[in-house]
Structures are given as C-alpha cells and as structure tokens.
C-alpha positions in Angstrom: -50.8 74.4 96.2 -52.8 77.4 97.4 -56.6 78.1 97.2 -56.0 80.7 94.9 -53.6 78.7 92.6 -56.6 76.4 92.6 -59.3 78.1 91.6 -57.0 79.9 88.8 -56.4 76.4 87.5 -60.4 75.3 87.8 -61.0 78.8 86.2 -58.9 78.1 83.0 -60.2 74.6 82.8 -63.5 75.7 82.8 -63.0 77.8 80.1 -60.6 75.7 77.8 -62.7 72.3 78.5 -64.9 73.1 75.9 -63.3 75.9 73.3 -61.4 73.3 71.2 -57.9 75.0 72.2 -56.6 72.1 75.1 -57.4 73.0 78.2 -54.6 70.2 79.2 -52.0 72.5 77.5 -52.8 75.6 79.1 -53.1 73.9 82.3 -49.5 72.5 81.7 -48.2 76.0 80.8 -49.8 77.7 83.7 -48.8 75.2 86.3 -45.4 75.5 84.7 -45.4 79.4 84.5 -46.8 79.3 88.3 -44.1 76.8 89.0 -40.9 79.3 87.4 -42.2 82.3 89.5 -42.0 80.5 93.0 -45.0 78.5 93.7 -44.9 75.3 95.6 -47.2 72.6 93.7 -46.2 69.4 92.6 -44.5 69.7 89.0 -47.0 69.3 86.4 -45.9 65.7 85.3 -46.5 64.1 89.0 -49.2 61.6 89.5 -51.1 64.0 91.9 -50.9 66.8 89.4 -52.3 64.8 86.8 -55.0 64.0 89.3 -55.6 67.4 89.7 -55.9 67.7 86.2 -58.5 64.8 86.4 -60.5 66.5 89.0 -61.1 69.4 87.1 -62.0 67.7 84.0 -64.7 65.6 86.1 -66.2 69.2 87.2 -66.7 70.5 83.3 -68.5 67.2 83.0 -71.5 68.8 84.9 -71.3 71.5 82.6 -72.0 68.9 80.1 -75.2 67.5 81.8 -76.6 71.0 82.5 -76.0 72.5 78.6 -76.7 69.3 76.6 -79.2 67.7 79.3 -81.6 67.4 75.9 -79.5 65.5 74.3 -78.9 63.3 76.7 -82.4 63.0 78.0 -83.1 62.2 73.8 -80.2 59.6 73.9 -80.5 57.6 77.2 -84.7 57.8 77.0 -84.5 56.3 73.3 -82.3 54.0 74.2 -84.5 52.5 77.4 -87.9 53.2 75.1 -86.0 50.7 72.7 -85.2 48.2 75.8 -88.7 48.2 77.1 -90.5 47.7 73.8 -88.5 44.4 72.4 -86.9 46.2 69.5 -83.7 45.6 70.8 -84.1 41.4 71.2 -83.7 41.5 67.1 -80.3 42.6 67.6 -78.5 45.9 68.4 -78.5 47.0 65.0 -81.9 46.8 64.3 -82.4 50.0 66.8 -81.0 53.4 66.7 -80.6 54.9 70.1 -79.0 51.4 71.5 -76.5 51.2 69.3 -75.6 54.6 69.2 -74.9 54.2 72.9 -72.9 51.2 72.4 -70.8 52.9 69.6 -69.9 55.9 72.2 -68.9 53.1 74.5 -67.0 51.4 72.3 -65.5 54.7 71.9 -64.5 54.9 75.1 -63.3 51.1 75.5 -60.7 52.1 72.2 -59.2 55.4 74.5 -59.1 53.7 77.3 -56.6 50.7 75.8 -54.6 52.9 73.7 -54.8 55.8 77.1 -53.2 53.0 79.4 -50.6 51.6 76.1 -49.1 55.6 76.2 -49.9 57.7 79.6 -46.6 56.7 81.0 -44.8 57.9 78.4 -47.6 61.2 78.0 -46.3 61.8 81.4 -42.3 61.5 81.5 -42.1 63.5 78.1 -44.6 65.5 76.7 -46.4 67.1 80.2 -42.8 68.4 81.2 -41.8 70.2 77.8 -43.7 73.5 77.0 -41.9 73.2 73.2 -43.5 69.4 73.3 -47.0 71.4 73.8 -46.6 73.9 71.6 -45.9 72.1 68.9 -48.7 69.9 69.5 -51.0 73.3 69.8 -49.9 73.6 65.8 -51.6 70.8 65.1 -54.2 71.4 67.3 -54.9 75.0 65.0 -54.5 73.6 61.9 -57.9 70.9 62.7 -59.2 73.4 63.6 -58.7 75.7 60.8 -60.1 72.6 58.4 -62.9 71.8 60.4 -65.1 74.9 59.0 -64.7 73.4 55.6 -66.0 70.0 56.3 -69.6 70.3 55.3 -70.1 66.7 53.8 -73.1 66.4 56.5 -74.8 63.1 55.7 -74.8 60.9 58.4 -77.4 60.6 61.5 -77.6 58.6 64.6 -78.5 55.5 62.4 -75.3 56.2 60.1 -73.0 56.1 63.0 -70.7 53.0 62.1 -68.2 51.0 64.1 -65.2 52.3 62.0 -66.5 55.7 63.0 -66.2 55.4 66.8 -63.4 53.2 66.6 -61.5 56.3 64.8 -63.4 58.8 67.8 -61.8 56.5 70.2 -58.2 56.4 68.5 -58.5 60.7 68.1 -59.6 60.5 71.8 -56.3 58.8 72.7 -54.4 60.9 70.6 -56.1 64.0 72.9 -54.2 62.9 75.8 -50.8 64.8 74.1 -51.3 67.9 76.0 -51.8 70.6 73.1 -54.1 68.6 71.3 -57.5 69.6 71.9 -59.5 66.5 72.7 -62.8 68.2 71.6 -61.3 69.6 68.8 -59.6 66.7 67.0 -63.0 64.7 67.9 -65.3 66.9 66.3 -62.6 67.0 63.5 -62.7 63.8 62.9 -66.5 63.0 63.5 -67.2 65.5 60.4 -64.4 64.5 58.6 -66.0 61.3 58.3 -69.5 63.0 57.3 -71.4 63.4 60.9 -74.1 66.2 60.8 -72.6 69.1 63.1 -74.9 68.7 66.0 -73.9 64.4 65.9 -70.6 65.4 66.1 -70.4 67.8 68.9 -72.3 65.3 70.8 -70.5 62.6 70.3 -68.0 64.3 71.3 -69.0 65.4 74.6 -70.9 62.5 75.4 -67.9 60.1 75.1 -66.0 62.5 77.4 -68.3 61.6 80.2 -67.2 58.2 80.5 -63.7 58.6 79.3 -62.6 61.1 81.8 -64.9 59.1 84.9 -62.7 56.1 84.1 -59.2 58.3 83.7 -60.0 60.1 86.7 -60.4 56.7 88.4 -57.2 55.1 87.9 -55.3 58.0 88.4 -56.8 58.1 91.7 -56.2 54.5 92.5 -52.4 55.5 91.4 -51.7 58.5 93.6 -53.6 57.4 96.8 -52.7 53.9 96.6 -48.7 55.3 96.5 -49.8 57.8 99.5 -48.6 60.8 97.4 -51.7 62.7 97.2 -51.0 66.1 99.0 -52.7 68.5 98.0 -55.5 70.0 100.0 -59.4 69.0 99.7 -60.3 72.5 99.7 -58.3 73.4 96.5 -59.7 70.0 94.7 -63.2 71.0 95.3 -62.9 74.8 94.8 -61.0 73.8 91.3 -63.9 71.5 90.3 -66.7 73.8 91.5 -65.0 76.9 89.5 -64.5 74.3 86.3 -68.4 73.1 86.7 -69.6 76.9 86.8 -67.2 78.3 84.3 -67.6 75.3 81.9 -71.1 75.4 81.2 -70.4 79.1 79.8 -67.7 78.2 77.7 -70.0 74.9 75.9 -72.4 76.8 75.5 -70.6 79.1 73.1 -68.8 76.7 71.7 -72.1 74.9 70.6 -73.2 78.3 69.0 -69.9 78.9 67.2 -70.1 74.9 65.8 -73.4 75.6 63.9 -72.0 78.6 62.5 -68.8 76.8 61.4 -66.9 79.5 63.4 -63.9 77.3 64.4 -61.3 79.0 62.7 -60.8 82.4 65.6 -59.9 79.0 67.9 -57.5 78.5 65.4 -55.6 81.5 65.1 -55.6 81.8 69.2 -54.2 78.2 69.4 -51.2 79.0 66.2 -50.6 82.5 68.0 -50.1 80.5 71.5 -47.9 78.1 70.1 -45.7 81.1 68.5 -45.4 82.4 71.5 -44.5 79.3 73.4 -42.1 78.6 70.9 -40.3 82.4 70.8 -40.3 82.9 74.3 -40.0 79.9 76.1 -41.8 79.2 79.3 -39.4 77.6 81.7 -39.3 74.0 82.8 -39.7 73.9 87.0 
C-alpha cells in the first residue's frame, strides 16, 4: 500500500465515519476499485486490511472527543459526582449518570459477543462481494429514510433501559455487515425506541469508543501474532491522522443535520450508491 493509497482511505473514513452512509462499505469498494486498477494492497477481506480498517476507525474516535467533549465531560463527571457522594451505594439504579454508563457498556459487552459469534464469516463473505455491500447499503437508505419520522421523543438519560442497550448492542453487531451504517442503524434504533435526538446520537457515538478500542485490539492481536502485518507505519499513521482531522468535520455536520431531522439526503446518496454498485459492478481483486 502506498502513502497516497493511505491517506485516500483515511480521507474517506474520515468523512463516512460519521454521515450514516458506512464508511466500512465505501472503504471495501475503494480498496476493491483500487485493487481492479493495479494497486498492490492486501485484498480487502485479509486480516491486515481489516486492521487497517480498524486503525482508521480508532482515528475518527478523536474526532469524537474533540466535537462531543461536552457530552462527555457531562457523562463521565456525573457519573464520578455520583461515586464520590454515596448515591451510588443504594444501588446503580438509584443514579442516573452511573447507570447510563453501564448501559453503554453493556452495549458494548452485547457487540462484542455477537462481533466475535459472526466476524469470520463477515470476513470470508460479505467484505469480498461489492453486490453483498450494495445490497446491504439498501437497507442501510431505507433506516435512514424512516429515521426523520421517528419523533416519539420521550425518553432521557434516566429512561434508558436495559432492553434498550441490549437492542444498541445487537444493531451494533449487525453494523459490522459492511453497507450497513453502524451510526445509522444505531441512531435508528435508539429513536425507534423513543430516545430524545441528542440521547440518541450520543449513545451512539459514545458506545463506538469502546467498541471499536476493543475490535481494534483483537484484530491486532490476530495479524501480528500470525506475523502478517505488512503494511507500512507511515501509511497507518497518515490514514489515522487524515481520519481524526477529516472526522471531526463530518460529526459535526452530521450532529446539525440530526436536530433538524435531515437524514433523508443520506438516504438517497446511500440507495443511489447501491444502484450503481449493483448496475455496474465493481470488480472483485
């Protein structure tokens, strides 16, 4: 893999982390499209591709910290403030910002279980089929199409329940289908299911902290204990670098186009891209 091949993929994370379109799928379809006019990277279904894939997703997490570093000053200082004061000795449900964090990490604990059940077979079937991704980027524009007419906005951090980020965590898993957008079927789900707007994108991105830290993790273990990683630390640090910068752009329109209940232009990109997947084809290196 090149520099430049790099920072192209970093670039289009960056952007796609965030705009509920899978940034997975167009990284597949680029890789592949790079791939059928001569490059030399790994295929896109290799463990150090999917690494690679990993390594940008950790650098859009500091686009997280740096756009929604309110929220998560709100979250992690309520939750300590509860800690230090007793309120949490009654129990975890007695308190709000506690259990709110335990219910993202439950989250997390659900993705993680199902994400290890299915990656293998993630891997051999759906990351080396362009029609596998388009299809899946139907779906993907159809959430998102919906998602503007969920307004039943009732529930706050102390309405968050455990069937609720159980069903986060399952939608989470089901993200990992490149072509799904894991942002978008999260948010989708966390409003279906009546959390206020701004809950929902957070939840969303909060969750992905964790989840893609401990993805990112065993993939690594995977690829270096097996000796196969070879591409270049230059290209993984110019890719996460390009995804961090690039990122916190992208959330923080995406965050503006949530409130307004703007989701369905997404949607019409995503069913467009899938057409044209589908017509044309985008060979299979």
């Amino acid at each position: 893999m090149t520099l430049i091949e790099s920072l192209l993929l970093g670039l289009i994370q960056g952007v796609f982390m965030f705009v509920p379109v899978s940034s997975t799928s167009h990284l597949v379809l680029t890789q592949h499209w790079l791939l059928s006019n001569g490059s030399q990277m790994p295929p896109p279904d290799s463990p150090e591709m999917v690494l690679f894939d990993l390594v940008v997703h950790v650098g859009t997490l500091v686009s997280i910290v740096v756009v929604m570093h309110g929220g998560l000053r709100e979250l992690l200082g309520g939750a300590l403030t509860e800690l230090r004061s007793g309120q949490a000795r009654a129990g975890v449900w007695q308190t709000v910002w506690v259990r709110l964090l335990a219910l993202m990490l439950l989250s997390t604990a659900v993705t993680g279980v199902l994400g290890l059940t299915v990656r293998d077979h993630l891997t051999a079937t759906v990351f080396a089929s362009p029609t596998a991704v388009a299809t899946a980027l139907l779906v993907t524009a159809v959430m998102l199409w919906v998602t503007d007419h969920l307004r039943a906005e009732r529930r706050g951090p102390a309405q968050v329940t455990v069937a609720i980020a159980v069903a986060i965590g399952v939608a989470q898993a089901v993200a990992l289908t490149p072509g799904i957008s894991r942002s978008g079927v999260t948010i989708f789900v966390a409003l279906l299911l009546g959390l206020q707007r701004p809950l929902a994108a957070r939840f969303s991105f909060y969750v992905a902290i964790p989840t893609i830290l401990g993805g990112s993790l065993v993939q690594a273990v995977d690829v270096l204990g097996a000796g196969q990683l070879t591409i270049g630390m230059p290209q993984l640090v110019g890719a996460f670098v390009m995804a961090a910068v690039v990122g916190a752009g992208a959330l923080w329109v995406v965050l503006r186009l949530l409130e307004q209940a703007r989701f369905k232009v997404f949607s019409v990109y995503v069913a467009a891209l899938a057409a044209l997947v589908l017509l044309i084809g985008i060979p299979v290196a």
